[in-house]
Each structure stands twice: as structure tokens, then as C-alpha cells.
N, C-alpha and C positions, 0 to 999 in steps of 0.2 A: 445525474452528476451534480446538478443544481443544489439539490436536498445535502449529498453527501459534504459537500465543499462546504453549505451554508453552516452545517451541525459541526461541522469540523472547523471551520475554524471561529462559529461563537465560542465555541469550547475553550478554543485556543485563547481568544481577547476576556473572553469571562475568568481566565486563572489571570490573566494580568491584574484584572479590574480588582480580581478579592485579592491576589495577594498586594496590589498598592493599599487594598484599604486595609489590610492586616499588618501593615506598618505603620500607620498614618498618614498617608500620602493619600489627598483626592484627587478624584476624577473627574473631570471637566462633562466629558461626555462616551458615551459608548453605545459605537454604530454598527449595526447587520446593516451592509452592502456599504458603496461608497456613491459617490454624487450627490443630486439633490436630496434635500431631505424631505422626504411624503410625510410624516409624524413625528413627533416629537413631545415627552414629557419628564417635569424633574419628579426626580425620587430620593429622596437621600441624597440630594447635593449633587445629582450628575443626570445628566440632561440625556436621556436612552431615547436613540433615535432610529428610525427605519428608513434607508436610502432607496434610492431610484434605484442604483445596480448590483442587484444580487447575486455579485461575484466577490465575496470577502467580510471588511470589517477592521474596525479600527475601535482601542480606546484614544482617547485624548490625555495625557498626563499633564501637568504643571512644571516647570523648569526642562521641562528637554530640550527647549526653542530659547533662546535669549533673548533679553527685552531691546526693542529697538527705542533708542530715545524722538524725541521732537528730531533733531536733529537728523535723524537719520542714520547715527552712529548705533552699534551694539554695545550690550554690555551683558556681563554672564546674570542669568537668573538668579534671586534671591528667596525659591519657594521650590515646592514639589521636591523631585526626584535630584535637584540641585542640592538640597540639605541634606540626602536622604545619605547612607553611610556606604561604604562600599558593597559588603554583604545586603544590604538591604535593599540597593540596585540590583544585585546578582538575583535577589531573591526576586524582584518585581520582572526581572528581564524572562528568565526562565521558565517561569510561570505557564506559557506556553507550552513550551517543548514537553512541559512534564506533564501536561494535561492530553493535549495528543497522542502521547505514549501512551497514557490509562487508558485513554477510550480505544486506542486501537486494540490493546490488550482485552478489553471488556467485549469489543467485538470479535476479537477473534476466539473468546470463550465461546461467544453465542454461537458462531461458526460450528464448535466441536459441539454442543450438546443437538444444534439442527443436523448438524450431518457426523457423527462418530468417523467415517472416512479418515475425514480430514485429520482426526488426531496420526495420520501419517506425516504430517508434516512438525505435528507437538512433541510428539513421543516416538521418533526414531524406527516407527513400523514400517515393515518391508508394505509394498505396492504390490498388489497384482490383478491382472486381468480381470472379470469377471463377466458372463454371461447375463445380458441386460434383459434381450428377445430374442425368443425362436419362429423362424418362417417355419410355418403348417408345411409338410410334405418336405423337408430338408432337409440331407443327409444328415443336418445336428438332432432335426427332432427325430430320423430314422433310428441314431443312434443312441437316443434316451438324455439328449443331454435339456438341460430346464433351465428357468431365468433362476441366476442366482449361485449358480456354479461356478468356483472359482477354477481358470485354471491355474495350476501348480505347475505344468511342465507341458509344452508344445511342442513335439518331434525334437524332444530331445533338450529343449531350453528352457533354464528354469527360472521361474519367475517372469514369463514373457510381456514385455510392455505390447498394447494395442497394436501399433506400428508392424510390430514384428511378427506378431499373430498373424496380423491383412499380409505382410510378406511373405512368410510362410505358404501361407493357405493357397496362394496368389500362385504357387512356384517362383516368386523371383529369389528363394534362397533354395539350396541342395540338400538341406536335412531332410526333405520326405524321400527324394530321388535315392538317396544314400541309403536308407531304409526301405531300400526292394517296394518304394512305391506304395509305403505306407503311413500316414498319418495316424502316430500315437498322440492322445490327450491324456494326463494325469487331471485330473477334476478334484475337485474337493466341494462333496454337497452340504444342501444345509444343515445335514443333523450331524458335521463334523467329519463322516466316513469319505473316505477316501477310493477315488473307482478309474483303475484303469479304461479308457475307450480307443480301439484300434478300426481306424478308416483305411479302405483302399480308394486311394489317393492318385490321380486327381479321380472324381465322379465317375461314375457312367456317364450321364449326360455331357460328360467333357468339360464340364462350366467349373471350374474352382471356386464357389462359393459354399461356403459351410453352412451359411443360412442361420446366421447370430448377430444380432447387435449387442456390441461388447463397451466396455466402461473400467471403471478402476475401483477396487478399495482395498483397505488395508489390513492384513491380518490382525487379528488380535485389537481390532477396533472397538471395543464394548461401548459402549453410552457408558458415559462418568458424571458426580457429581458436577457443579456447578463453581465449587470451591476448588476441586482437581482439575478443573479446564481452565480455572483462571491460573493455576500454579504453573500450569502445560504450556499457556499461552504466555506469561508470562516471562519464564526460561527459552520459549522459542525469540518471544521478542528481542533480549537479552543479542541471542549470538547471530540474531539479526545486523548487528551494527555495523558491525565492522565489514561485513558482504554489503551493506545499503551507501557504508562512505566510500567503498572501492567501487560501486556501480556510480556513483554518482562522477568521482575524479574519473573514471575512465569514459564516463558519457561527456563532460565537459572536453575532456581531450580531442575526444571524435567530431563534437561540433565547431569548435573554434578550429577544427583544423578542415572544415569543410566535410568530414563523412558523417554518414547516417549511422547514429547510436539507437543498440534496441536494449540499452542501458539506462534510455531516459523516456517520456513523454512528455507532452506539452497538452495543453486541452482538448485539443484532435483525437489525440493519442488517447485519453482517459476518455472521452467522451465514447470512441471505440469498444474503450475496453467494456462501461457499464453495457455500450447495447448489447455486445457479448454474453456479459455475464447475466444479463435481468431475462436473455431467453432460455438461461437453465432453470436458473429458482433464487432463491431469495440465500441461501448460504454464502453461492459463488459472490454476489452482490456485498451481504457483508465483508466476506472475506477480502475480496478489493479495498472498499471502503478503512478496512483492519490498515492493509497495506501501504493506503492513502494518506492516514494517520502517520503512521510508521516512518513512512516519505514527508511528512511536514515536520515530524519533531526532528529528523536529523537534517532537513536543508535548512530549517533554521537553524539547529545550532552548528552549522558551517562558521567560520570567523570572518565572512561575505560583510563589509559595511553596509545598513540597512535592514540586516536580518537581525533577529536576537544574539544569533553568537557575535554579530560583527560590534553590534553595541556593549554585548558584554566585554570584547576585546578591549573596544575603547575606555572605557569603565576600566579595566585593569591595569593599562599604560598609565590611565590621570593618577590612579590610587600609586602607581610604582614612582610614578616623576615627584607625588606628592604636589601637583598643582593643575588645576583642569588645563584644557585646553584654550587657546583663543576663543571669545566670541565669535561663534558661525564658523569657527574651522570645523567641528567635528560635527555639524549638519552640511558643510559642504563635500567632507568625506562620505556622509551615510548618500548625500546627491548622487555624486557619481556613481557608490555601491549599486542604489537602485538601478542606475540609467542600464549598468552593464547588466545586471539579474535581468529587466528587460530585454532588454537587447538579446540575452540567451535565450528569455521564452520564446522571444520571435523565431530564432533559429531552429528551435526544438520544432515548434509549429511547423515550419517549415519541411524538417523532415519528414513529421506526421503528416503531413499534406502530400508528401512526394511517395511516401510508401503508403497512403490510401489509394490515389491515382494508380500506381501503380500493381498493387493487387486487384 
């Protein structure tokens, strides 16, 4: 989780850093992790440094902070992102959001070309079952069936998810009983051809187990270019959006109102999820990571004070009033933004904590 967080958001602070200096706006410094700083050197006028805790990352820009005089008073900044023009704020702000989208898109390429599957989630392919292993002496190896068989149809249902297969098989549903006590499979083998298989149903042995370790993939899955995974994943990202700002406003919902959202995570919750995924293979892992991405460019550009959107919000009020804000009013608004974005993570954690325990 460490790895993924750390790449994701240098990424993140590295589009601010080039798109400040592709305006002319310098950069003071820019950190992988926060707290102490272990290293540090200049290069090109900004001081790149490597902190104690390897949770995040910051640049440093010029004019976003006001100058505080001798006195003690403020006054607005007269450099940096203070001069910088409305569009050219937007442009420095965003810089993120649009870099985490790329990388998550670029991983979720690499996703489809490691596992073709997965183009079920890129390219709108039906799902089904498929035959992973057969136990030696099984009524599945009795009846010819092999790793790699899809089924097409289980006692009558087609396209059957895992779940319903173990149910089936299990008798906890009536489609075999219904059928005089026989379990039909439609299969579909590797060379395409299609084979009815008729079991009497349950065993002999009386044990309802078929004797298969089963899994998923998608029809019409081929391996594709490199250029067509990125157009696949890139159109999936797309009508991502709009299902990742409704999981997000309906997770905030459930936790300021005290219930457990499985709309959100918090570090618990991600840290879960990689150990999860790193004991399949290295696809599941990106394709999180894709996710994770995906998940940082839209909570940032939420209009949250603190985050990118919330700063670009402010950014468009000063440009509509046509005059900035007070000295330190609009760092004490982005204050509070953060305290409460904490405040949720805590919650979040919280949950994640309560449904670890609890499972």
C-alpha cells in the first residue's frame, strides 16, 4: 500500500511542480513524505526533499501563504501563484487530478494486457463461470469436464455467477430437483465447441460436491494491443465518474450520520484490500492501485476547502468578485476544510476497524 500511495501521489505533486514551472511560477520545494526532512538538494531552484513519513507529499509554491509583516499583521502576497492569472491557477491546481487519472488509466491498460478477463469490465463482455480445477476421481472428472471449461448454462441458468453454481450444486436451489434429479451443464471447451454434460444429481456418494475449483472470465476476452487497452481503459475511466461522486456523497452520508459505508475506505480498509489482492497476482494489485488513482483524482476535485477542487473553487469566487480575498481568510477556510477531511478519515478508519473486528 506504501509503494502504491507513494507513486500515486508523487505523480500527483510532480503535474503541479511541471505545470507551475510551465507557467512560470517557482517552486520553493518538493517533498515524497511529510515531517522531517532525512535529505535534501537544490536542483533547478527547488529544493527536492525526502521526509521521515512515507505517507504523501507536498510541493511548496510561492504566494499561496501571505506575507506576515514585523508586526505581526498580514498582507496578500506579491509573487508566485499570487500573480499567476486565473487560468493559470486552474491550470497549476488541476495538474493533479489529471495526472492520477492518466496513471490510473495506464494501469488499468496494463491490467487488460496481464489478464484479457478483465477487458469484462472495459468492453461491456458478458462474465462467466469457468472451470479452474478438477479433483482426480470426481464426478466432474467422471464426466469429462477439464480446467478451462466455461460453463454457459447450470440446470437451466445461464450465464451462472460462482455463487450460484456452489448453490445449485449444494441443492440449496430447486432447479436440479425440478429436473427428475438431474444436473445439466452446457460447457463450452477450449477449441470453442460446445458439449452438453447430464449428471444424476445429487452423487452416489450422497456428498454434493462436483469436485471443481471454479473462477471467472469473459467471453470474447482476446489479448488486444496496447494502444486498444489504453482506449478500453480509458472510456471505462470516463463513465467511471459519475458512479465514484455518487459512492463517494453517499459514503460521506453514512458516516456523518454514524453508519458503516462499504462505499468508502479509509487505510485499514485499503491496506485490506492490497493484502487481498497481492495473494492473487500482480493484475488484481494493479487494478486496485488503477482504482486508487481513480479515487484520488475525483476526491480531490471535490469543491472540499483544502483539496484541489476546493482551492480551485476559491480561485473562481476571487476571479468572479474580481478582488482576492482578505489576508489569511482563504488559508483559514482551506484550515478548517482540512481539520474536517480529517476528521472523516478518522471515521472512515473507524468503520474499517469495526468491520475488520468484526469479520
Amino acid at each position: 500500500m506504501i509503494v502504491i500511495l507513494l507513486v500515486s501521489v508523487m505523480i500527483h505533486e510532480l503535474a503541479h511542480y511541471l505545470n507551475a514551472r510551465s507557467v512560470g511560477i517557482p517552486v520553493r520545494a518538493f517533498s515524497i513524505g511529510f515531517g522531517p526532512v532525512i535529505w535534501k538538494r537544490v536542483w533547478k531552484g527547488t529544493e527536492w526533499r525526502l521526509s521521515l513519513i512515507p505517507l504523501g507529499g507536498y510541493v511548496d509554491l510561492p504566494g499561496m501563504a501571505p506575507k506576515v509583516n514585523e508586526d505581526g499583521t498580514l498582507e496578500h502576497p506579491d509573487e508566485g501563484m499570487a500573480n499567476a492569472t486565473l487560468p493559470q491557477k486552474i491550470w497549476v491546481l488541476i495538474g493533479g487530478v489529471i495526472a492520477n487519472f492518466i496513471l490510473g488509466i495506464v494501469l488499468m491498460a496494463g491490467v487488460i494486457m496481464l489478464e484479457p478477463a478483465y477487458r469484462s469490465l472495459t468492453a461491456d463482455l458478458p462474465v462467466v463461470t469457468v472451470v479452474g480445477s478438477v479433483e482426480p476421481g470426481s464426478p466432474a472428472e467422471a464426466a469429462g469436464l477439464e480446467p478451462g471449461d466455461m460453463l454457459l448454462e447450470v440446470a437451466g441458468v445461464s450465464e451462472p455467477q460462482p455463487d450460484t453454481v456452489v448453490a445449485i450444486v449444494r441443492g440449496d436451489t430447486p432447479e436440479v430437483e425440478q429436473a427428475g434429479g438431474v444436473l445439466e451443464l452446457v460447457i463450452r471447451r477450449g477449441d470453442g465447441s460446445t458439449e452438453t454434460v447430464a449428471l444424476p444429481w445429487p452423487p452416489a456418494t450422497g456428498e454434493p460436491l462436483l469436485g471443481v475449483g471454479i473462477g471467472q472470465t469473459a467471453l470474447g476476452a482476446d489479448p488486444v494491443s496496447f494502444p486498444v487497452a489504453l482506449a478500453e481503459a480509458g472510456r471505462f475511466a470516463v463513465t467511471t465518474v459519475p458512479m465514484m461522486v455518487s459512492s463517494f456523497v453517499r459514503g460521506f452520508g453514512a458516516v456523518l450520520t454514524g453508519r458503516q459505508s462499504e462505499d468508502l475506505a479509509g487505510p485499514v480498509g485499503v491496506v485490506a484490500m492490497v493484502n487481498e489482492a497481492t495473494q492473487i497476482g500482480l493484475a488484481p494489485v494493479l487494478l486496485l492501485a488503477a482504482g486508487i488513482n481513480f479515487s484520488l483524482a475525483i476526491f480531490n476535485l471535490l469543491p472540499i476547502p483544502g483539496l484541489d477542487g476546493g482551492r480551485i473553487l476559491l480561485a473562481l469566487i476571487a476571479g468572479i468578485r474580481g478582488k482576492p480575498f482578505k489576508p489569511g481568510q482563504e488559508e483559514a477556510i482551506h484550515f478548517f476544510g482540512i481539520m474536517a477531511v480529517l476528521l472523516l478519515i478518522v471515521l472512515i478508519t473507524a468503520g474499517d476497524i469495526g468491520r475488520l473486528f468484526g469479520s
